[in-house]
C-alpha positions as CSV (number, residue, x, y, z in Angstrom):
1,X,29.2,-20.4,-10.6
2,X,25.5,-19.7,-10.0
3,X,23.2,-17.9,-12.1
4,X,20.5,-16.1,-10.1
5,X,17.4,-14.2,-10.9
6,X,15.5,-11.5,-9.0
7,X,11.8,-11.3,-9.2
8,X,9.8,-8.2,-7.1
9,X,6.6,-6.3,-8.1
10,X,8.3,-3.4,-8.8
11,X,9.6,-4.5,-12.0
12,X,8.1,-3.7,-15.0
13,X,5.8,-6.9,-16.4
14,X,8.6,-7.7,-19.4
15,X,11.0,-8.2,-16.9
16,X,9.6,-9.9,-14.7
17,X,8.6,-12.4,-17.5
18,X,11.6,-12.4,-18.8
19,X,13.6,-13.6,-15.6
20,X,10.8,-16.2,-15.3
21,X,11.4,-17.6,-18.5
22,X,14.8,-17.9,-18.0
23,X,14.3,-19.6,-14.9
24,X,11.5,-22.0,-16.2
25,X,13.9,-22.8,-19.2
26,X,17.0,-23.6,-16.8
27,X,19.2,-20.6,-17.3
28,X,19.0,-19.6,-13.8
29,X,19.8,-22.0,-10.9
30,X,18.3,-19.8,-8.2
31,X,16.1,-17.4,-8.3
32,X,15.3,-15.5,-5.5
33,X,11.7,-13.4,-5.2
34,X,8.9,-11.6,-3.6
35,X,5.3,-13.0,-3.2
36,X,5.0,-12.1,-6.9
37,X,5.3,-15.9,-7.5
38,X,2.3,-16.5,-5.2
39,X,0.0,-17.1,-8.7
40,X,0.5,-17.9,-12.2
41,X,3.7,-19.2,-12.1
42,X,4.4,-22.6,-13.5
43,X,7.6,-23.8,-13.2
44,X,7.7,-27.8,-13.6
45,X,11.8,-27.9,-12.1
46,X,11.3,-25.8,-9.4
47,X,12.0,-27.9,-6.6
48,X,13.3,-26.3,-3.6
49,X,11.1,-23.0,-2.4
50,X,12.9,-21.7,1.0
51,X,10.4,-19.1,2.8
52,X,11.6,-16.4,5.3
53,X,9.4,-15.1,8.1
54,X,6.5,-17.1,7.2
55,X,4.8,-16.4,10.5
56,X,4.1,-12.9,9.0
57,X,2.1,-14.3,6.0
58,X,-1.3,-15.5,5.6
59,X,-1.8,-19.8,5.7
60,X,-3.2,-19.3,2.2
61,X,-0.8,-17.4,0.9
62,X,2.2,-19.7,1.9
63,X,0.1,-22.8,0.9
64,X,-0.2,-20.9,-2.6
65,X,3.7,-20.4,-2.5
66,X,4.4,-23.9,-1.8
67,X,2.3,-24.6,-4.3
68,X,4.7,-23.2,-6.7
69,X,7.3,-26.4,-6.7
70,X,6.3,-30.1,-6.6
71,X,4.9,-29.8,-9.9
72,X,7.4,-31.7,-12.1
73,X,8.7,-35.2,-11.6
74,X,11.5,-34.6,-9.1
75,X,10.7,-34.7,-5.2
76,X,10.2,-31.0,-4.0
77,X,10.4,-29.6,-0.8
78,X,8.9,-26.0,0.8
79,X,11.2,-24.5,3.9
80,X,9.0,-22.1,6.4
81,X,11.7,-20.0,7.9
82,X,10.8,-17.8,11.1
83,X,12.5,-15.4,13.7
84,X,12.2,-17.1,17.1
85,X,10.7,-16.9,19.4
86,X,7.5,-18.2,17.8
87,X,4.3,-17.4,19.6
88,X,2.2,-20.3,20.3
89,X,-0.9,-19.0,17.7
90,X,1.9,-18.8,14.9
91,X,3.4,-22.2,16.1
92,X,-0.4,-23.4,15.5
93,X,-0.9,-21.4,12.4
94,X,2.1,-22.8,11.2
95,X,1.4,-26.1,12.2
96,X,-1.6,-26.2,10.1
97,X,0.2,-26.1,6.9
98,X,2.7,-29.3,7.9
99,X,-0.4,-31.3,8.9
100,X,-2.5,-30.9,5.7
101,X,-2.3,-29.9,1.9
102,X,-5.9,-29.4,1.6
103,X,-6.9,-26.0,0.6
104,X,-10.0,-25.7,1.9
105,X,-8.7,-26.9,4.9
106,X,-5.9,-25.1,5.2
107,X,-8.2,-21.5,4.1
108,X,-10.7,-22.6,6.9
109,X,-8.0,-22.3,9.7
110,X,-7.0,-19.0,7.9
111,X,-9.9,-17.2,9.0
């Protein structure tokens, strides 16, 4: 059986804390969320982030979400997810973010 968490910004700050430290200290095996996670989360076995309809998200913003695993010792991998057909700017947009992992980069092509 899997334990899952839920993390949106309409929960009150305690809450969301308190799913995030139950995630960060392994009591969750999934935890499913909003953009909420985009900042300030550190979660060293986090290792898998899948993300649906990237296309409707910023390049900075989803290189700041796949930011969120990869930060512990185990191999990590970030899934962009989107509803075909894909436009040949979001193909290119999206592109951008498989090519580098430079921030400036990345924030540069985002303009």
């Amino acid at each position: 059986m899997l334990n899952i968490g839920l993390v949106h910004g309409r929960m009150k700050p305690q809450e969301k804390q308190d799913v995030m430290m139950r995630f960060k200290n392994a009591e969750l095996d999934l935890l499913v969320a909003t953009t909420v996670i985009e900042v300030g989360v550190d979660v060293p076995n986090a290792s898998l982030m899948i993300i649906e309809n990237a296309e409707r998200l910023g390049l900075s913003q989803l290189h700041q979400l796949r930011g969120r695993v990869g930060r512990g010792s185990t191999a990590s991998f970030c899934v962009l997810m989107y509803k075909p057909p894909l436009g040949k700017v979001s193909q290119k947009r999206l592109q951008v973010l498989r090519d580098s992992q430079d921030g400036f980069v990345i924030s540069e092509k985002d303009l």
